[in-house]
C-alpha positions as CSV (number, residue, x, y, z in Angstrom):
1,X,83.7,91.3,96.9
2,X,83.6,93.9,99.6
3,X,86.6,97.3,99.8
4,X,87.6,99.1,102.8
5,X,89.9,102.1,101.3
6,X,93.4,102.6,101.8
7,X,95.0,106.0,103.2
8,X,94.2,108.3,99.9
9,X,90.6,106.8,99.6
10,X,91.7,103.9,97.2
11,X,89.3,100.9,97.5
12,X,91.0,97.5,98.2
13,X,89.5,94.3,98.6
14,X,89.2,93.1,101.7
15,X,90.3,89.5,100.8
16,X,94.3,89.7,99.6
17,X,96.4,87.2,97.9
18,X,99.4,85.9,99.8
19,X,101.6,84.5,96.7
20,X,104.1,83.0,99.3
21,X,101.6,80.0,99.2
22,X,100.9,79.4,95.8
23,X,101.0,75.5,95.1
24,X,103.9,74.0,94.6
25,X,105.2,71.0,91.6
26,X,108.3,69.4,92.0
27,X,109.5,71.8,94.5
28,X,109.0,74.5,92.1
29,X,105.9,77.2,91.6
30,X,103.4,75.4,89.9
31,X,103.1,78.2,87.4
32,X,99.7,76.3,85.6
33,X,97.8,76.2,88.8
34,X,99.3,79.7,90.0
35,X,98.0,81.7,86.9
36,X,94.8,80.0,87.0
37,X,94.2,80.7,90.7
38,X,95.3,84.7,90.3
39,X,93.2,84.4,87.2
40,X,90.4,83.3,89.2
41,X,90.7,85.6,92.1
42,X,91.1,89.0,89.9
43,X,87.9,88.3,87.7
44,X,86.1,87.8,91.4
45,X,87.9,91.3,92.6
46,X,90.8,90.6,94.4
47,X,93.2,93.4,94.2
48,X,96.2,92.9,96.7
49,X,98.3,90.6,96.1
50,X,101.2,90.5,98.9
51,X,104.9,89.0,98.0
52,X,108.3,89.9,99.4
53,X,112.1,89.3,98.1
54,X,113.3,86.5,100.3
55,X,110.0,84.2,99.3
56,X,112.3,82.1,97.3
57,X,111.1,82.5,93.3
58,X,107.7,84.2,94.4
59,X,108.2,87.4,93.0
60,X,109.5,85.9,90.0
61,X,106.4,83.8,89.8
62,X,104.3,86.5,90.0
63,X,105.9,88.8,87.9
64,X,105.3,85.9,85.1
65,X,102.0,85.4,85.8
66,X,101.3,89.4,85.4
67,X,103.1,89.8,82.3
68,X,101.5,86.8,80.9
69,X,97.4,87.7,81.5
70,X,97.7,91.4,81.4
71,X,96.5,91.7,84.7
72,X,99.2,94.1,86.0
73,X,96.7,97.7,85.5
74,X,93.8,95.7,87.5
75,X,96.1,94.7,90.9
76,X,98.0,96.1,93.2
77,X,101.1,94.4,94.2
78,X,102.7,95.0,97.5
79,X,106.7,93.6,98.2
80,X,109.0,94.2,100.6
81,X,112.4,95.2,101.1
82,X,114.5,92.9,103.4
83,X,116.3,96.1,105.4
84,X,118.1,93.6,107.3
85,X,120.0,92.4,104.0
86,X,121.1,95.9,102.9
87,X,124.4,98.0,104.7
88,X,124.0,101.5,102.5
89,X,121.3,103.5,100.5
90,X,122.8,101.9,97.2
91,X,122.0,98.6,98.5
92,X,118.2,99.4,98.8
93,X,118.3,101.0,95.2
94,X,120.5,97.6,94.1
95,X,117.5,95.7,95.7
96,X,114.3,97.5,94.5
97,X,116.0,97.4,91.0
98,X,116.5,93.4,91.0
99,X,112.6,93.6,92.5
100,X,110.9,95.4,89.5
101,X,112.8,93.3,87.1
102,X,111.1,90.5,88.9
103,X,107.8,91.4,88.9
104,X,108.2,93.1,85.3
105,X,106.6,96.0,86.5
106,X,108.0,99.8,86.3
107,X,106.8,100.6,90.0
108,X,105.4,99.2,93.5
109,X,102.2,100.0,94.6
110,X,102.4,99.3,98.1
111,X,106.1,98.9,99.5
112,X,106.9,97.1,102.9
113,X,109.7,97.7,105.1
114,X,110.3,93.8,105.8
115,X,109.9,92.7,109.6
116,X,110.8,96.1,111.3
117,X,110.9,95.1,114.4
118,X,112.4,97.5,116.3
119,X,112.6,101.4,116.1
120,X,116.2,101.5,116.6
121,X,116.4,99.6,113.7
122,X,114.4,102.6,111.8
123,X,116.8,105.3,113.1
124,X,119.6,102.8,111.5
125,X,118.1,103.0,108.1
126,X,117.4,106.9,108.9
127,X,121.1,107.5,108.7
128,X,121.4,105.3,105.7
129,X,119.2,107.5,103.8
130,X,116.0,105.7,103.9
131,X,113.6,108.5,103.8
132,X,115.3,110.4,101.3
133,X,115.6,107.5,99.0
134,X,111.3,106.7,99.9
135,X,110.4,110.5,98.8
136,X,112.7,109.8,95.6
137,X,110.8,106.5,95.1
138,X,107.0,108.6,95.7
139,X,108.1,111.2,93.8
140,X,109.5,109.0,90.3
141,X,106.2,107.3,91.0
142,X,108.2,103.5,91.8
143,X,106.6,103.5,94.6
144,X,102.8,104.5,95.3
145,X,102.6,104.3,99.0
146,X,105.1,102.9,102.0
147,X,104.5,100.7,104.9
148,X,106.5,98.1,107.3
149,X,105.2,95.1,108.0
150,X,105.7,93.8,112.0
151,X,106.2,91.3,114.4
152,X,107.0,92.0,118.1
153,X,104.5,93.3,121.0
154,X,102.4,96.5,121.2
155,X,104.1,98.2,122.8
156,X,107.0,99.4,119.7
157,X,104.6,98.6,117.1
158,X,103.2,101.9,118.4
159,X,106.1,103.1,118.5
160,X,107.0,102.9,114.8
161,X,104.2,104.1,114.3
162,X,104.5,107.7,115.5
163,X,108.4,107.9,113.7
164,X,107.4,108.4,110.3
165,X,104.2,109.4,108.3
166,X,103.2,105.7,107.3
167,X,100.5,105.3,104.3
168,X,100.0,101.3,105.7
169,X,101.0,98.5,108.3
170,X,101.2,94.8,108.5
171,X,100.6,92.8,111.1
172,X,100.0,89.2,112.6
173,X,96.3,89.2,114.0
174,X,93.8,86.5,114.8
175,X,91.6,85.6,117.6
176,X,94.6,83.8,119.0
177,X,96.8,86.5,118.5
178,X,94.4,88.8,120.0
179,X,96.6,90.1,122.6
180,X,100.1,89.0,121.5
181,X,102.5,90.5,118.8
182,X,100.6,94.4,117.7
183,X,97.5,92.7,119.2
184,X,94.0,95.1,119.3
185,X,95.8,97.5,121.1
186,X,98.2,97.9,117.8
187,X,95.3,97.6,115.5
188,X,93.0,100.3,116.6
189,X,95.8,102.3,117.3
190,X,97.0,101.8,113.5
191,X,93.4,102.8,112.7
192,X,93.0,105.8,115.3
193,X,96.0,107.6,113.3
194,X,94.4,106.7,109.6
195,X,96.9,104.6,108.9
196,X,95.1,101.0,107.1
197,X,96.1,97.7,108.4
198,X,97.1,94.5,106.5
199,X,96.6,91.5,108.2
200,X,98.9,87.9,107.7
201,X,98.6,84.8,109.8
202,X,95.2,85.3,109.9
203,X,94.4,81.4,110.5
204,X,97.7,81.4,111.8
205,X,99.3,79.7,108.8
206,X,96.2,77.2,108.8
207,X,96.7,76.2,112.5
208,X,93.6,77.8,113.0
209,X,92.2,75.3,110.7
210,X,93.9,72.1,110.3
211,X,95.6,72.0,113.5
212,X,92.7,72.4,115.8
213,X,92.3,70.4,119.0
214,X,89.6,67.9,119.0
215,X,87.6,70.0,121.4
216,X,88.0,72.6,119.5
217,X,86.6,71.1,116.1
218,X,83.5,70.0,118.3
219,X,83.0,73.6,119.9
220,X,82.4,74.9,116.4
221,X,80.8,71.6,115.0
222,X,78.0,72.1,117.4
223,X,77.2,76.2,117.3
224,X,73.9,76.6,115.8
225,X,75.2,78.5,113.2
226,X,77.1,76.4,110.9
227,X,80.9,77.8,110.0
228,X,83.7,76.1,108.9
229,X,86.7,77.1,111.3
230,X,88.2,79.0,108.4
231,X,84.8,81.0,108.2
232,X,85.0,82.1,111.9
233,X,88.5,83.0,112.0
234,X,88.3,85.6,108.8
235,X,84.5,87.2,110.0
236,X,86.7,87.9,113.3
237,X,88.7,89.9,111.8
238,X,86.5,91.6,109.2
239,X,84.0,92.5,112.1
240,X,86.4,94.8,112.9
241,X,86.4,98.6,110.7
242,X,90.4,98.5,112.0
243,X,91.1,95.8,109.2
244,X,91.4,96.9,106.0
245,X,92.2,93.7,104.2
246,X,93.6,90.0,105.2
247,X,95.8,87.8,103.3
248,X,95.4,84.8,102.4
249,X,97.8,82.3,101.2
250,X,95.0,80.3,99.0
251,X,96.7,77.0,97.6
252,X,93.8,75.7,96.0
253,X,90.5,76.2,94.0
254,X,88.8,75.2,97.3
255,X,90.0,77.3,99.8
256,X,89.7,80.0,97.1
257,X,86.2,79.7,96.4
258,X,85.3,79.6,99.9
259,X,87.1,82.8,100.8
260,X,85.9,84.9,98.2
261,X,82.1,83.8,99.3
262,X,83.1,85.3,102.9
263,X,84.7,88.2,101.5
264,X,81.7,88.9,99.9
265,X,79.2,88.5,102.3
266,X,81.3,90.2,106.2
267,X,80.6,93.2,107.2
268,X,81.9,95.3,110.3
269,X,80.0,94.7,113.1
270,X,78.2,92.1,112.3
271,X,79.1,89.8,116.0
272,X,77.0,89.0,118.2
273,X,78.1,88.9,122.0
274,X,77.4,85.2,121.9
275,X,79.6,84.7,119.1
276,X,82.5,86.3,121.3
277,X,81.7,83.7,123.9
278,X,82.3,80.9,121.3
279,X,85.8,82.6,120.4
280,X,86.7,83.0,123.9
281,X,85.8,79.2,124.6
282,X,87.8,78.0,121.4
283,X,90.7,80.1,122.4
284,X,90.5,78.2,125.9
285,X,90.7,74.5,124.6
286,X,93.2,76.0,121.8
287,X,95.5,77.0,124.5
288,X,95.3,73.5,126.3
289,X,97.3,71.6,123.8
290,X,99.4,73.9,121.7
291,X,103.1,73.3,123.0
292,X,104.9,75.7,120.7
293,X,103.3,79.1,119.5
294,X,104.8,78.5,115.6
295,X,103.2,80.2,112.9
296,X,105.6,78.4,110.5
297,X,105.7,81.3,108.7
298,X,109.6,80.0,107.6
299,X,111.7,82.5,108.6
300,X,113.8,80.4,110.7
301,X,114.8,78.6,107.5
302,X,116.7,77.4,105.9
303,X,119.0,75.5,108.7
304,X,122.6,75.2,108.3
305,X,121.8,71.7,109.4
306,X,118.7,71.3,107.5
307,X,116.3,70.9,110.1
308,X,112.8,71.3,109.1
309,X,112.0,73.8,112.0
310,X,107.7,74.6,111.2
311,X,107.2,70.8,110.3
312,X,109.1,69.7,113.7
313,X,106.9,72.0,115.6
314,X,104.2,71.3,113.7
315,X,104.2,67.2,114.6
316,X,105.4,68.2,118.5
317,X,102.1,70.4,118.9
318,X,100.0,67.7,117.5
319,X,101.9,65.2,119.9
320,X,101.3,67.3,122.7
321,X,97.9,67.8,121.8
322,X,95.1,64.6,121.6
323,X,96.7,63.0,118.5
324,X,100.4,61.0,119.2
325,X,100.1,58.8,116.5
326,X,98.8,61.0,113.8
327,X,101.6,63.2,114.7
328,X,104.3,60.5,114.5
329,X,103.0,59.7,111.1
330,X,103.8,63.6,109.9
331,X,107.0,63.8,111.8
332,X,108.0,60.9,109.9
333,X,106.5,62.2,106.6
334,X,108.6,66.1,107.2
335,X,111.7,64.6,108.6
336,X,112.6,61.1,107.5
337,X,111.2,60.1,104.4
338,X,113.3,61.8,101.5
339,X,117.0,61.5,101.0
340,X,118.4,63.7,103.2
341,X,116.6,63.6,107.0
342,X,115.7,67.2,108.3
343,X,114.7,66.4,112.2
344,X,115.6,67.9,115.3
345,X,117.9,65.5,116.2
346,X,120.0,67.1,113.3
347,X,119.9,70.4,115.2
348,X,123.8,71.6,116.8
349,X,122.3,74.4,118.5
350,X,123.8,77.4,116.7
351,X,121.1,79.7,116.8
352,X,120.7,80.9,113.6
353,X,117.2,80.3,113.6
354,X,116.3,82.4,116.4
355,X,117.4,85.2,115.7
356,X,115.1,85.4,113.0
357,X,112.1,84.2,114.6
358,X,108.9,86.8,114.5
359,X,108.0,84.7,117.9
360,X,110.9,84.9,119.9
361,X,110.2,81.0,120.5
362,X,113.6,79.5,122.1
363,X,113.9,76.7,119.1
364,X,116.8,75.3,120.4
365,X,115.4,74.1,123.5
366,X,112.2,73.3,121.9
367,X,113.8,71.5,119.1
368,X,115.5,68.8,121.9
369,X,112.0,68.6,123.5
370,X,110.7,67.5,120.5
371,X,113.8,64.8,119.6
372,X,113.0,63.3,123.1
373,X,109.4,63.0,122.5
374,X,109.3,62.1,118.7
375,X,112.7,60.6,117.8
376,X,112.1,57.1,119.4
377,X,114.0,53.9,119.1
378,X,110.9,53.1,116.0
379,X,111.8,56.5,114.5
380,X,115.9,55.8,114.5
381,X,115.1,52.3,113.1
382,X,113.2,54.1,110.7
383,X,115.3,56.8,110.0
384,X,118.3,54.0,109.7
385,X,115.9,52.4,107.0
386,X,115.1,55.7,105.0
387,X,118.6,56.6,104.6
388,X,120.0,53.4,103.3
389,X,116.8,52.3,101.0
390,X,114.9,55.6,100.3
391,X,116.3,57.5,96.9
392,X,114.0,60.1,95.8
């Protein structure tokens, strides 16, 4: 495993556990598979390990997990505080409380402002008492060090930067994301003031992987030096000394395995200018079929009308890509077949969802694009079927 240090010289793996991801059972954590995965990881030197308070049962999970192995003195954990949940200083203290009784710890090592987007916003929690109640935190020793993680453009990520003496960020960053949300500029501006960066959507919630366009797969198929896309997309962003570590939301022992032999093995650096070339190309053929710019990171969810909003996207993209059928088949499997349907056709445009998208992606109207293209006379019959036969 390779470090890059954090603000006060602590070494952190470069390779960081995002427990929103960990595999699921019956709708539930699968807590067997979980421990044995965080298991796996900390013996190989993983040392972040990224949750937050609105990942329904993660930090709960987690906390488990910890207790369980007697791994807490060997990781760092990192949560967040969801600002936009709270009204008054008593309600942060009310929710950090209810957050260490989670994660059955006595303090945080690296604490997150959740999705602050805007520096209004921060003058807002200013007046509530927010820095006060942060230097309480430091100084009790609850919390080690304080970040925010972000989604928006460049332009007020810089911004919050330069309101308050930040000991780490979070950002969205990947060769697609290059120059949207914080972007480079963001990055190396992070990295210019000392300040380490996190990195999420790094494959951009395995789009980067799983939803690449068929030209795309072949680009990187036929480069002489053999990569899976996954590979590519992480030495990107550990080429660059601005990253200090990316998360990864690793379901399986697979996807594990292969991500710790990366981590071990990237260095700064190391890209050639024919390399760049090949990103530049992927991002081209990328760009030619990807309808909507989802991450499906969830925060849209859940819908008052139960629409599965990333798995909608998710089929409409592959529609509008090279693959109609195939992305049929999945709209089917995320929307119709399970007791209660979840497409966009159940959608009554109230907006909810938008205003709690890191994108800014008008759902609404893309959510009616997608019923005209997907939901189909076949699908209704379908759907007719699935509601009246289906029971599980």
């Amino acid at each position: 495993m390779n470090y890059r240090n954090d603000k006060y010289g602590n070494p952190l793996s470069i390779l960081g556990y995002g427990c929103m991801r960990f595999p699921r059972k019956g709708g539930k954590t699968d807590m067997e598979a979980s421990e044995r995965l965080v298991r796996q990881a900390v013996e190989a030197g993983v040392n972040y390990f990224d949750t937050a308070y609105i990942y329904a049962g993660n930090e709960a999970a987690f906390g488990e997990i910890l207790e369980k192995t007697g791994l807490r003195d060997r990781v760092n954990i990192a949560t967040k505080l969801p600002h936009y949940l709270i009204r008054s200083r008593e309600g942060m203290e009310k929710l950090f409380q209810e957050e260490l009784r989670r994660l059955r710890t006595d303090h945080v090592d690296y604490y997150l402002m959740h999705m602050l987007n805007d520096a209004e916003k921060w003058q807002q929690l200013k007046e509530m008492g927010v820095e006060e109640w942060i230097a309480e935190k430091k100084a009790s020793g609850q919390i080690r060090q304080i970040g925010f993680s972000y989604h928006g453009n460049s332009e007020m990520f810089c911004r919050i930067l330069d309101q308050y003496p930040w000991d780490f960020c979070q950002v969205q960053y990947n060769y697609l994301d290059e120059h949207s949300q914080a972007g480079r500029r963001g990055v190396e501006y992070a990295h210019e003031k000392g300040i380490p960066v996190i990195i999420m959507e790094p494959l951009r919630g395995g789009r980067l992987v799983n939803m690449l366009p068929e030209k795309t797969k072949q680009l990187f198929a036929g480069y002489p030096v053999k990569r899976s896309p996954a590979e590519w997309g992480l030495r990107w962003l550990w080429d660059q000394e601005a990253v200090t570590v990316v998360l990864s939301g690793m379901s399986d022992e697979a996807m594990l395995t292969e991500n710790l032999r990366i981590a071990s093995e990237a260095q700064p650096g190391e890209l050639e200018e024919e390399h760049r070339a090949l990103y530049a190309e992927a991002v081209r053929t990328i760009n030619e079929s990807v309808r909507v710019g989802c991450t499906g990171c969830g925060y849209c969810q859940p819908c008052p009308k139960g629409v599965d909003i990333p798995g909608v996207f998710a089929a409409f993209n592959r529609w509008h890509g090279e693959d109609r059928r195939g992305a049929f088949a999945d709209y089917l499997k995320c929307t119709t077949l399970r007791k209660n349907a979840t497409g966009a056709g159940n959608c009554i445009g109230c907006g909810k969802c938008e205003a709690h998208c890191p994108q800014n992606i008008p759902i609404r109207q893309e959510l009616a694009e997608a019923g005209k293209a997907l939901e189909t006379p076949l699908y209704k019959l379908i759907r007719w079927g699935a509601k009246h036969f289906v029971r599980f």
